[in-house]
N, C-alpha and C positions, 0 to 999 in steps of 0.2 A: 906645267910650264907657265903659258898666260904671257901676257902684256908685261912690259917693265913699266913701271910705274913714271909717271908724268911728273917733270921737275915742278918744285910748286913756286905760282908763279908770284907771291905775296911774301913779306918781309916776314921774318921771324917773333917779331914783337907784332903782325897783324891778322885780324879774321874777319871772315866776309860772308855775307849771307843776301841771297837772290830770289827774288818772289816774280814769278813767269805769270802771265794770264790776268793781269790785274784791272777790270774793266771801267777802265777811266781812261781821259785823251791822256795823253804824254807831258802836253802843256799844263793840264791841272793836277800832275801830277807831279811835277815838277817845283810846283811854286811848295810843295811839302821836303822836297829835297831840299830844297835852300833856305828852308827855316829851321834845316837841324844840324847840316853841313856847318863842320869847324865847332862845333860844340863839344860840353864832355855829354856823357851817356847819360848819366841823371837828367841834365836839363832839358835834353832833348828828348827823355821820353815825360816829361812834364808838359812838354809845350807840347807834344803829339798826344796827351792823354787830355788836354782841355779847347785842343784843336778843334773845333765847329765843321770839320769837311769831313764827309762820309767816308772817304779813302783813307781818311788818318787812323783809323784803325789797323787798316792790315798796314800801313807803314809803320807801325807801334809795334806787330808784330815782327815782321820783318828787322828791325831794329835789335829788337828780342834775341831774336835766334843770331843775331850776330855777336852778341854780349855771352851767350850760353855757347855759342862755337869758340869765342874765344877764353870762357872758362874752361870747359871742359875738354878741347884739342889739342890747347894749344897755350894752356897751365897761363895764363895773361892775368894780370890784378884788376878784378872789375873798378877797383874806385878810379884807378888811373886809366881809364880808356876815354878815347875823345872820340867823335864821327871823324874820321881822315877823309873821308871819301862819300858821298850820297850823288847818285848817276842814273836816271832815268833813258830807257828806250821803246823804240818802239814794239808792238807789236804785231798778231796780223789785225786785221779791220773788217767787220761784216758788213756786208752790202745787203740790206734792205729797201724793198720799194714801200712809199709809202702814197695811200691814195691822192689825186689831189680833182681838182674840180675836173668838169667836163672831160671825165674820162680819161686823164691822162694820171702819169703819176711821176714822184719824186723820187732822187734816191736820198737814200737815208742811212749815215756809214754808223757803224759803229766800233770805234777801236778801243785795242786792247792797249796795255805798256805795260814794262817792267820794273823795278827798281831795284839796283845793286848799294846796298848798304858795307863800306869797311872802316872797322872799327880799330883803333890803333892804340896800341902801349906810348905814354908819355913818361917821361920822370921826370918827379916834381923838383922844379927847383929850390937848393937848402941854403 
């Protein structure tokens, strides 16, 4: 028997790909979403592969697997895909104390985020 399968909730010409646990704030993570958001897929793994910010890499990745889910899912033309969509959230946040003078101490958070990458079929115009 099992479950009926769950309507899907993305456009037919689109594919998506989601990287959970990504130990960067939201906000620095974010200023990577809007430097590829609205691009096509070449440029934006160009400008994420000579990006200077530590987290540009798994956003390269991330990127990746959404070009290879829509090769391989979901039969899409890699030349013709653009970033439709790049969306960061939050996630949970560790709570560490950190020493501080005269015996007291600080807290010291350290959060997670996520980044949802969808990558969309264009047709070029002739």
């Amino acid at each position: 028997m099992g479950k009926a399968a769950r309507e899907r909730t993305l456009a037919d010409n689109e594919a998506r790909a989601v990287t959970k646990l990504l130990r960067v704030s939201p906000q620095k993570l974010n200023l990577l979403a809007q430097l590829i958001r609205g691009k096509k897929v070449d440029k934006a793994l160009a400008d994420l592969t000579f990006s200077r910010r530590r987290i540009a890499r798994d956003v390269k990745k991330t990127l990746e697997s959404a070009i290879a889910n829509a090769e391989n899912n979901h039969d899409l033309d890699v030349d013709a895909l653009i970033v439709s969509e790049a969306y960061v959230g939050k996630g949970l946040v560790m709570k560490r104390l950190k020493a501080s003078a005269r015996g007291r101490a600080s807290r010291l958070e350290k959060p997670f985020a996520r980044i949802t990458v969808i990558v969309r079929q264009v047709e070029e115009p002739a």
